[in-house]
Structure formats: structure tokens, C-alpha cells
C-alpha positions as protocol buffer text, in pm:
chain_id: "A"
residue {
  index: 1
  type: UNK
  ca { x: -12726 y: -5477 z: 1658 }
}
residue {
  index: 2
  type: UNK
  ca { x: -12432 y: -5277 z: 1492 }
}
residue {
  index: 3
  type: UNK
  ca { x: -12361 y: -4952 z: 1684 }
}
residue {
  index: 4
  type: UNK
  ca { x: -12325 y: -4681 z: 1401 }
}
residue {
  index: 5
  type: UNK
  ca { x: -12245 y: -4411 z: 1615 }
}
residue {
  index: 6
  type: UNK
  ca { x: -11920 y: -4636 z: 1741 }
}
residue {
  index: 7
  type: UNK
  ca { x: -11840 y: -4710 z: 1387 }
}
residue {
  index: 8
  type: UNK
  ca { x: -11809 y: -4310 z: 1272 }
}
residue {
  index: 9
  type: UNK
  ca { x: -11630 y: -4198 z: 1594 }
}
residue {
  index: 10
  type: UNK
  ca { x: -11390 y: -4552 z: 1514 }
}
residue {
  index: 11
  type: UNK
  ca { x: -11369 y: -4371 z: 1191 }
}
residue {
  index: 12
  type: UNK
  ca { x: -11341 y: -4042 z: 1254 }
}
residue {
  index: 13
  type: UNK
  ca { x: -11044 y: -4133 z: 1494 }
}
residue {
  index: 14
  type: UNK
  ca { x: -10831 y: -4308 z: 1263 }
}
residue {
  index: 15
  type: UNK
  ca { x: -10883 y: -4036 z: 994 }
}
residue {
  index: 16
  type: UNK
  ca { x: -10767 y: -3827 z: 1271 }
}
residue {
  index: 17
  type: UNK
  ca { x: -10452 y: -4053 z: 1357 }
}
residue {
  index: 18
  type: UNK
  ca { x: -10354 y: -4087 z: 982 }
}
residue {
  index: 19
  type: UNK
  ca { x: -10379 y: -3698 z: 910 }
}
residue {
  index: 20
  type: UNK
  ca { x: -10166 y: -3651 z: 1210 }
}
residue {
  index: 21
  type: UNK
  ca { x: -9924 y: -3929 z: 1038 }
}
residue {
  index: 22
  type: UNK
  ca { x: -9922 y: -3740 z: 738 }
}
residue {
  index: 23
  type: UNK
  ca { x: -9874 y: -3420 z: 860 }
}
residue {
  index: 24
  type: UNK
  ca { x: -9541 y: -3532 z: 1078 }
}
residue {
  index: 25
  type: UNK
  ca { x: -9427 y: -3710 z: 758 }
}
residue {
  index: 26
  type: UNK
  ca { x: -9456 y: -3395 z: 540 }
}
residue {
  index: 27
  type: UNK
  ca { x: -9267 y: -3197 z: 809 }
}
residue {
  index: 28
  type: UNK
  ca { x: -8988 y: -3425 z: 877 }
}
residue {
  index: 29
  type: UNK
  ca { x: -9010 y: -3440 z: 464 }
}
residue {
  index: 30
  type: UNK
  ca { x: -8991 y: -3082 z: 447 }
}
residue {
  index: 31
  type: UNK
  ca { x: -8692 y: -3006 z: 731 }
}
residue {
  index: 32
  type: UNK
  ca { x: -8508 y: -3280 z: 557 }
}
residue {
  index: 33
  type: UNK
  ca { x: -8509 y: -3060 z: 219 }
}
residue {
  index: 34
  type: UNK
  ca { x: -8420 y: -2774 z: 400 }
}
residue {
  index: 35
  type: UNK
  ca { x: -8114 y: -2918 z: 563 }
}
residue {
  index: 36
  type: UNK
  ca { x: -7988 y: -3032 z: 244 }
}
residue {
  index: 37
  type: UNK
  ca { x: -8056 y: -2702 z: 105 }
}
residue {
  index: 38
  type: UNK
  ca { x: -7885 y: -2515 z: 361 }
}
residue {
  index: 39
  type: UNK
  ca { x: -7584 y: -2761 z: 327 }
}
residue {
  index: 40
  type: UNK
  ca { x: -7553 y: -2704 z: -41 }
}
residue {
  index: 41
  type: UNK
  ca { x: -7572 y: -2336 z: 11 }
}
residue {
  index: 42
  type: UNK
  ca { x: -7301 y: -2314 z: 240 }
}
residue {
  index: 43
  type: UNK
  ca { x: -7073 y: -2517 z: 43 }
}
residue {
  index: 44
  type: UNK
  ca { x: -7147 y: -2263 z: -275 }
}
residue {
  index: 45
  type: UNK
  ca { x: -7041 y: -2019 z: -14 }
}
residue {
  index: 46
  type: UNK
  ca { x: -6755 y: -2164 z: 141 }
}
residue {
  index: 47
  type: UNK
  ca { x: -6618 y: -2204 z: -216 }
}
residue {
  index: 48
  type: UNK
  ca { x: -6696 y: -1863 z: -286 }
}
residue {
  index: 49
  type: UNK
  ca { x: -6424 y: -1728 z: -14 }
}
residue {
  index: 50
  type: UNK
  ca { x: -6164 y: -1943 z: -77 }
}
residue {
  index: 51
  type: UNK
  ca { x: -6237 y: -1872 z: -504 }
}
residue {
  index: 52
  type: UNK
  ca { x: -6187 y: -1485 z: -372 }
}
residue {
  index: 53
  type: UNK
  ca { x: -5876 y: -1531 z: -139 }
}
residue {
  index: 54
  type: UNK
  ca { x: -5751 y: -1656 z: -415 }
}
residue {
  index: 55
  type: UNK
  ca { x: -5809 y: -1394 z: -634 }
}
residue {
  index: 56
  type: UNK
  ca { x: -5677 y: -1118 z: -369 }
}
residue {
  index: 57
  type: UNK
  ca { x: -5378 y: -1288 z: -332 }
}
residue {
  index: 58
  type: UNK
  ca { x: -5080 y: -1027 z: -405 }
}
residue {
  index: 59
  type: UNK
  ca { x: -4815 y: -1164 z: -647 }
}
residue {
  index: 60
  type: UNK
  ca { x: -4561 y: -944 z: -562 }
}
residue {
  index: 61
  type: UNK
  ca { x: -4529 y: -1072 z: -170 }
}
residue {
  index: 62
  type: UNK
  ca { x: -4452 y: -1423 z: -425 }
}
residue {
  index: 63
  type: UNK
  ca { x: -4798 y: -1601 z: -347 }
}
residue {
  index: 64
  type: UNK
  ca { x: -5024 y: -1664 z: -661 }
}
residue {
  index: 65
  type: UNK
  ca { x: -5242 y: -1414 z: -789 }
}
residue {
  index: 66
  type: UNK
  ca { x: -5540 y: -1457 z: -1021 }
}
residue {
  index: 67
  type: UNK
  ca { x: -5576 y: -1067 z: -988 }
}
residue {
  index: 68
  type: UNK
  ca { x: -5639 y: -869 z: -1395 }
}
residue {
  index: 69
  type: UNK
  ca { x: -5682 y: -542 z: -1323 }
}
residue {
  index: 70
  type: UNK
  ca { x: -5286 y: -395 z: -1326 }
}
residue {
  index: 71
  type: UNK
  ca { x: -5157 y: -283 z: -997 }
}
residue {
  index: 72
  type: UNK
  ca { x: -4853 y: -6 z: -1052 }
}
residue {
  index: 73
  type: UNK
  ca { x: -4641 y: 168 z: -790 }
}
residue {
  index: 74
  type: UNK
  ca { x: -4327 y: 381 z: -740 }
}
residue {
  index: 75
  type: UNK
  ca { x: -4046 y: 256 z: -602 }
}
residue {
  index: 76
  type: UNK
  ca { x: -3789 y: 588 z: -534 }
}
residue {
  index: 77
  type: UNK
  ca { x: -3855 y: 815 z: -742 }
}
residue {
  index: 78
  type: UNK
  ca { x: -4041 y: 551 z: -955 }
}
residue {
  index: 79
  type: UNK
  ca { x: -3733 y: 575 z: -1171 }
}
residue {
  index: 80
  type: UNK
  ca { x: -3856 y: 886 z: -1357 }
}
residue {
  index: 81
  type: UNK
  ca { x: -3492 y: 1033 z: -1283 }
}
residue {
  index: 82
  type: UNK
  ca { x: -3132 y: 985 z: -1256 }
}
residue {
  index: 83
  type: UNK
  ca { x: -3112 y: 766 z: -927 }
}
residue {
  index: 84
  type: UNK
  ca { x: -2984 y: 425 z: -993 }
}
residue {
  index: 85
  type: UNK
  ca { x: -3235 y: 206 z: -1166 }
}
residue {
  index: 86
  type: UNK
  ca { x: -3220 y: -68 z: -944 }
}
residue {
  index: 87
  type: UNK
  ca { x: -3366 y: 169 z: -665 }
}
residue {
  index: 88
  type: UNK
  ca { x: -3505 y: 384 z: -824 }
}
residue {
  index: 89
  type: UNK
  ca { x: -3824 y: 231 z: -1104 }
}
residue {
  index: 90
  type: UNK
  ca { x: -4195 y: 191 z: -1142 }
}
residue {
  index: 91
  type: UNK
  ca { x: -4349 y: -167 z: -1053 }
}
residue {
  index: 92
  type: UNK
  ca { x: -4539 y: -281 z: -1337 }
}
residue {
  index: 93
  type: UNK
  ca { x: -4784 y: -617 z: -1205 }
}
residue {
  index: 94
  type: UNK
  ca { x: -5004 y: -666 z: -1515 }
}
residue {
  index: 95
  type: UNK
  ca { x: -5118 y: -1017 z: -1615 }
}
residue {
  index: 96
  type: UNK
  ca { x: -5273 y: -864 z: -1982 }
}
residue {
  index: 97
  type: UNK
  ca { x: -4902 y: -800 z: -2061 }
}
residue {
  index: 98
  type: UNK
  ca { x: -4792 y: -1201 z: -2063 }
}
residue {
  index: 99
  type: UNK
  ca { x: -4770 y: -1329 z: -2406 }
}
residue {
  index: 100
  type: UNK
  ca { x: -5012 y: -1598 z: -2380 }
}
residue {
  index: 101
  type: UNK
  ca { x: -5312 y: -1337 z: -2353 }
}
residue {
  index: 102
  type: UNK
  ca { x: -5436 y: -1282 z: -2660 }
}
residue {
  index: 103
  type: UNK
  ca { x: -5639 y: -1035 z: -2847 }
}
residue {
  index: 104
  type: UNK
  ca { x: -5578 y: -653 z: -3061 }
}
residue {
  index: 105
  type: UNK
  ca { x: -5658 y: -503 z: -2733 }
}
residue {
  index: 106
  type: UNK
  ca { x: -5724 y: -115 z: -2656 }
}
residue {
  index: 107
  type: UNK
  ca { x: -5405 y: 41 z: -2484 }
}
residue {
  index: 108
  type: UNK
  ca { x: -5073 y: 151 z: -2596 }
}
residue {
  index: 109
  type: UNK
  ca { x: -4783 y: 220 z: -2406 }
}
residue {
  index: 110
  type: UNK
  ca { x: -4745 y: 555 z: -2486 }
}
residue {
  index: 111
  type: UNK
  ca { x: -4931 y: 676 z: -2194 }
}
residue {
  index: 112
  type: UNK
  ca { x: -4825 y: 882 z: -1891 }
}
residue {
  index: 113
  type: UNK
  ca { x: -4651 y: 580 z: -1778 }
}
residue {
  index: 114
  type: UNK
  ca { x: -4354 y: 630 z: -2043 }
}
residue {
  index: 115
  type: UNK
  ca { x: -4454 y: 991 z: -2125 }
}
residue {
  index: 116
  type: UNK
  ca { x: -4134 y: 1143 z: -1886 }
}
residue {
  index: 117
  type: UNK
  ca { x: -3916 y: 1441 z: -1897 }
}
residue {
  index: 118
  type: UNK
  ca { x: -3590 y: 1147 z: -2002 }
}
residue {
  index: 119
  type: UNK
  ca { x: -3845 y: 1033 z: -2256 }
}
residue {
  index: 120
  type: UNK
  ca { x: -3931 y: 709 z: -2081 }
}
residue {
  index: 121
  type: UNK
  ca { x: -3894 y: 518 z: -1762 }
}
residue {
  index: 122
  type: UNK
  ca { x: -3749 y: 238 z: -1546 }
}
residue {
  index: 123
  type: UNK
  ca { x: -3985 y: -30 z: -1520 }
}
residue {
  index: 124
  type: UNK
  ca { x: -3994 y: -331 z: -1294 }
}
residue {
  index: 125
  type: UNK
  ca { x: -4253 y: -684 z: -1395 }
}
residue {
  index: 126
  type: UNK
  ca { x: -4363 y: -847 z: -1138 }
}
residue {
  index: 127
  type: UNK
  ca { x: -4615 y: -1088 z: -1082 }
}
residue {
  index: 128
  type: UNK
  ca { x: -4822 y: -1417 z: -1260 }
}
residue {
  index: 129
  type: UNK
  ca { x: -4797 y: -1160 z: -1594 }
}
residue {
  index: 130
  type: UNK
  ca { x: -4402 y: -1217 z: -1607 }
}
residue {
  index: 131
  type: UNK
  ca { x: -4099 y: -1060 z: -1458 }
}
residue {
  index: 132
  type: UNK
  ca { x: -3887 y: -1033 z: -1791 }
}
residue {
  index: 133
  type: UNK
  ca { x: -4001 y: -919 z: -2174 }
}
residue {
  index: 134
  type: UNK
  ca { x: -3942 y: -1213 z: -2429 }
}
residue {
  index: 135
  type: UNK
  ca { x: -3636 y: -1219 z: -2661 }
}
residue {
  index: 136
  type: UNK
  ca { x: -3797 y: -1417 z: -2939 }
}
residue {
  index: 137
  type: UNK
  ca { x: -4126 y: -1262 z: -3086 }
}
residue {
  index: 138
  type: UNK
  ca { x: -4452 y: -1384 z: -2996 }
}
residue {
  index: 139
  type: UNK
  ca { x: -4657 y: -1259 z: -3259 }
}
residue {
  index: 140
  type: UNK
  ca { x: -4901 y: -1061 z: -3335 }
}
residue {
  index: 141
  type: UNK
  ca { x: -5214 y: -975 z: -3159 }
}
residue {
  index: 142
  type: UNK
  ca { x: -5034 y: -1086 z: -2806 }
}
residue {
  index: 143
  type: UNK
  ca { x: -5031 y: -908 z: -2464 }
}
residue {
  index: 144
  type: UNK
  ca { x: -5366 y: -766 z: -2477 }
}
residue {
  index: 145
  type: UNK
  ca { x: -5236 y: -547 z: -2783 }
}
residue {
  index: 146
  type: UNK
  ca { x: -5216 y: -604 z: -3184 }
}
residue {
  index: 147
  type: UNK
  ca { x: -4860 y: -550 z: -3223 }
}
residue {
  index: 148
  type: UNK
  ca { x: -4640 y: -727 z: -2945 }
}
residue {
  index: 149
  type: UNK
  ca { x: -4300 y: -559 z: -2788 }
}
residue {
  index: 150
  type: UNK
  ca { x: -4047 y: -812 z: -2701 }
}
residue {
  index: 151
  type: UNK
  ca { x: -3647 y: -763 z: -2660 }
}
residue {
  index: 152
  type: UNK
  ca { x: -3417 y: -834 z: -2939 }
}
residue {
  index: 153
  type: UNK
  ca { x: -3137 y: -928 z: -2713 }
}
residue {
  index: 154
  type: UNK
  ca { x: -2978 y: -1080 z: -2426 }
}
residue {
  index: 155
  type: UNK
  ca { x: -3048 y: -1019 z: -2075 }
}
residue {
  index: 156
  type: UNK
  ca { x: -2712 y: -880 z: -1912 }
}
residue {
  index: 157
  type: UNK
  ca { x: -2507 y: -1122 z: -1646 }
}
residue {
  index: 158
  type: UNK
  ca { x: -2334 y: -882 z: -1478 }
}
residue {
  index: 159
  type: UNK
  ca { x: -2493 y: -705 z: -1147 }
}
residue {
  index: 160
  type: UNK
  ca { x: -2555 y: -347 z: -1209 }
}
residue {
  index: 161
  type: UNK
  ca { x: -2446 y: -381 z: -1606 }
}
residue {
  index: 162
  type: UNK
  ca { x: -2649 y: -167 z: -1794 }
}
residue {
  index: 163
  type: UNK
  ca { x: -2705 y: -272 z: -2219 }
}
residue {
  index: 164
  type: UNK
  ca { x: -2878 y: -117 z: -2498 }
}
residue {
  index: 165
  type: UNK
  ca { x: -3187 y: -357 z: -2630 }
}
residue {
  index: 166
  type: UNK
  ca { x: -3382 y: -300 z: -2928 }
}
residue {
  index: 167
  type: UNK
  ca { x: -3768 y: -352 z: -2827 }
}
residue {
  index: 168
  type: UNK
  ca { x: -3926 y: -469 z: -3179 }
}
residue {
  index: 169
  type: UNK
  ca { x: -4290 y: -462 z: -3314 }
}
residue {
  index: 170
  type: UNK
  ca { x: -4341 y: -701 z: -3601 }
}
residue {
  index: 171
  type: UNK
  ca { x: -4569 y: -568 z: -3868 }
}
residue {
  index: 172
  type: UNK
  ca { x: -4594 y: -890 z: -4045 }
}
residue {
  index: 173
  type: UNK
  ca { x: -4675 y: -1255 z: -3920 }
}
residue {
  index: 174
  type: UNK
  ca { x: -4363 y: -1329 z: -4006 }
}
residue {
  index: 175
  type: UNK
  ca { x: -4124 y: -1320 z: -3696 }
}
residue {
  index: 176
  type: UNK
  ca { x: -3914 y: -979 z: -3796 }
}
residue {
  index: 177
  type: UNK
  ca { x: -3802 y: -692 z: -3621 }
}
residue {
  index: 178
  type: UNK
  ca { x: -3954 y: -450 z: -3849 }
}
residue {
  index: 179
  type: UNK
  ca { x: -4014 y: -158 z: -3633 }
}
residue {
  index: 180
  type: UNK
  ca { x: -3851 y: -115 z: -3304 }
}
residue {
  index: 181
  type: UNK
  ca { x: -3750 y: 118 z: -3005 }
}
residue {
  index: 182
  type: UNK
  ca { x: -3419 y: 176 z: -2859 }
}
residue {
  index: 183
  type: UNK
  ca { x: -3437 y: 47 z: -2498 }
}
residue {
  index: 184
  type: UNK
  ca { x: -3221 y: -47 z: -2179 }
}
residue {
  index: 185
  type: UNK
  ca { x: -3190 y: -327 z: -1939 }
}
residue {
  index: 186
  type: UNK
  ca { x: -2991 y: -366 z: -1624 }
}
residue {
  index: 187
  type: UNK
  ca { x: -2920 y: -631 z: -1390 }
}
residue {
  index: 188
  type: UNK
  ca { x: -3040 y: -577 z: -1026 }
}
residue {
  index: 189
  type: UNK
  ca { x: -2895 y: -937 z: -927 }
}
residue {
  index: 190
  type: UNK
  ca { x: -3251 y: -1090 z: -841 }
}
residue {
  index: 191
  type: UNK
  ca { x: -3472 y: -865 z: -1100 }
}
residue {
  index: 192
  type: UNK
  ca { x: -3434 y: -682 z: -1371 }
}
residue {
  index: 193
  type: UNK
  ca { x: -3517 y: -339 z: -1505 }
}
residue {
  index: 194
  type: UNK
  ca { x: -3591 y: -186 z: -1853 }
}
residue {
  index: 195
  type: UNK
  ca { x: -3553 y: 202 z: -1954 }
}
residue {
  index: 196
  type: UNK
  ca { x: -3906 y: 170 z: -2168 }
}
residue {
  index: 197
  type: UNK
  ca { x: -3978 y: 470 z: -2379 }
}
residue {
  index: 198
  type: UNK
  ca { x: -4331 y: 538 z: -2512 }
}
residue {
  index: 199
  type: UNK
  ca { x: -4407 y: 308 z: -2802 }
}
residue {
  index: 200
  type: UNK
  ca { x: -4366 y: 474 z: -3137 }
}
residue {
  index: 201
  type: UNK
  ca { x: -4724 y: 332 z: -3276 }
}
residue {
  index: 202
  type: UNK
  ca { x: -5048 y: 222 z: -3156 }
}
residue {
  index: 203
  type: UNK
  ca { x: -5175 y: -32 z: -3097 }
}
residue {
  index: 204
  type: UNK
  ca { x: -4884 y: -175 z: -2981 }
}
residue {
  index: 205
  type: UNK
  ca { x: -4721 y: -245 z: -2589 }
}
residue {
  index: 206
  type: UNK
  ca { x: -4437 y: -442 z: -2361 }
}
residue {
  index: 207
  type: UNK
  ca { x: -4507 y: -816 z: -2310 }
}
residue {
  index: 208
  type: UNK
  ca { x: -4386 y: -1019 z: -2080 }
}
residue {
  index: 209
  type: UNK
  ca { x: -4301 y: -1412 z: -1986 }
}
């Protein structure tokens, strides 16, 4: 004679054992996910920091810099007077200004930057921007501006030799030196520095290479 009662506890007891089963399965499933999840999250993070290090990175000290906004500082009397240039300028670290950005841009260098009582100023480029101003034209709408300063010259070779440059502003795509400031550059043996005057027209400013 079959013993029902035997039978549904037999059940009951492996419906028991299996729900258990399932139930560790489904955690382990779930800590597994979580794990991986947590792994993933620090590696977003973890890439993060070193994405921001190297964004913080000062260009001037001569590591790389990914940094846009433009950092400016005196050195001297941030060569707003008649001290010697190459100890006396302003340090200009402005990515915008190389030639490969592009774009009409919304500045002109005819703020308080070049607005001085010797109608200008001795500026120093530094950084990923450039260190020098270009002596061929790059174009138009170059350096974050529409019209694009670059140097109609030749860089001096002698240490402390200061020489007159024309700063031009082509008006036309063709490569021309239509419209252009009177400017100086001087040797400082490792850098050099330009007397920059306000531009004459916006939108127009200083590149750099």
C-alpha cells in the first residue's frame, strides 16, 4: 500500500532542496554581475584621472599640456616698460593662438593685453599653442580669429638683437600682406620676444607655431 503522506513530504523536500539550489545560483549569478560591474567602473575611473592629469599638466615647466583656457603672467614688469625685454615681458600660453585651430573666432588683440602706455607690449609664447608667430601666412580664419597675424620676417640670430617685423593680416585668400602692424622681435638666446601692439582691426589676433 503506497504511503501518500511519504510521497508529499518526499516532494515537498526536494522542492525545498531545488529552491534552495536556485536561490544560491541566482546569488552567486547576481555577485558575479556586480563584480564585473564594479571592475568596469573603476577602470572608467581610473581612466578618468590619468585623462585629467593629463589635462593639468603645465606646458611651461616643458611637460605636455592639453590645457585651452589661456594662462598669462608677468614676468618683471610684464614688459609694460623700459626694462630689457628679455626680463622684463608678459607670458602668453594659449593653445587657440596655434595656426592649426581654426574658426572666425570672438577676440581681438586689442585688449588690455596690448592696450599700454608704449602702445603695446613684450610678449613671451609658450606652451603646446607655439613659442614663435609664423613667417609665412596661414590664412584666413586661423588662430581662433578671422584674420590671422603672422611675421613678415626673419627671426634675429644674434642674442639680445632687437629687429623691426611687420605683423600682416591678409584680407584676401590670397597669401598677401595687405594690412599690417609695425612690430619687434628680440633674441633672448633660448626664447624669443615680440613688442606686439594692439591690432589695428577686429577680428583679427597673433598666431603662433
Amino acid at each position: 500500500m503506497i504511503n501518500y503522506e511519504e510521497q508529499n513530504k518526499s516532494k515537498r523536500t526536494k522542492i525545498i532542496v531545488i529552491s534552495i539550489i536556485i536561490l544560491l545560483i541566482l546569488v552567486v549569478i547576481a555577485m558575479i554581475v556586480t563584480w564585473i560591474i564594479l571592475l568596469k567602473s573603476q577602470d572608467t575611473t581610473n581612466k578618468t584621472k590619468t585623462s585629467n592629469t593629463i589635462g593639468n599638466t603645465n606646458s611651461y615647466s616643458g611637460t605636455t599640456s592639453t590645457i585651452r583656457t589661456p594662462i598669462i603672467y608677468d614676468v618683471g614688469n610684464g614688459g609694460a616698460s623700459g626694462d630689457p625685454p628679455c626680463s622684463s615681458y608678459t607670458v602668453v600660453n594659449d593653445p587657440l593662438r596655434n595656426v592649426a585651430t581654426s574658426g572666425i573666432g570672438g577676440t581681438c588683440d586689442n585688449g588690455p593685453l596690448f592696450n599700454t602706455s608704449i602702445g603695446g607690449r613684450w610678449i613671451r609664447f609658450v606652451g603646446i599653442g607655439g613659442t614663435t608667430m609664423p613667417l609665412t601666412s596661414p590664412g584666413r580664419n586661423h588662430c581662433g580669429a578671422f584674420l590671422s597675424g603672422w611675421s613678415n620676417g626673419t627671426l634675429p640670430s644674434t642674442i639680445g638683437t632687437i629687429v623691426s617685423a611687420d605683423i600682416c593680416f591678409e584680407l584676401n585668400y590670397i597669401p598677401s600682406c595687405e594690412l599690417y602692424d609695425s612690430a619687434s622681435v628680440v633674441n633672448c638666446s633660448s626664447f624669443y620676444v615680440y613688442f606686439l601692439p594692439p591690432v589695428i582691426i577686429c577680428n583679427s589676433r597673433y598666431c603662433t607655431v
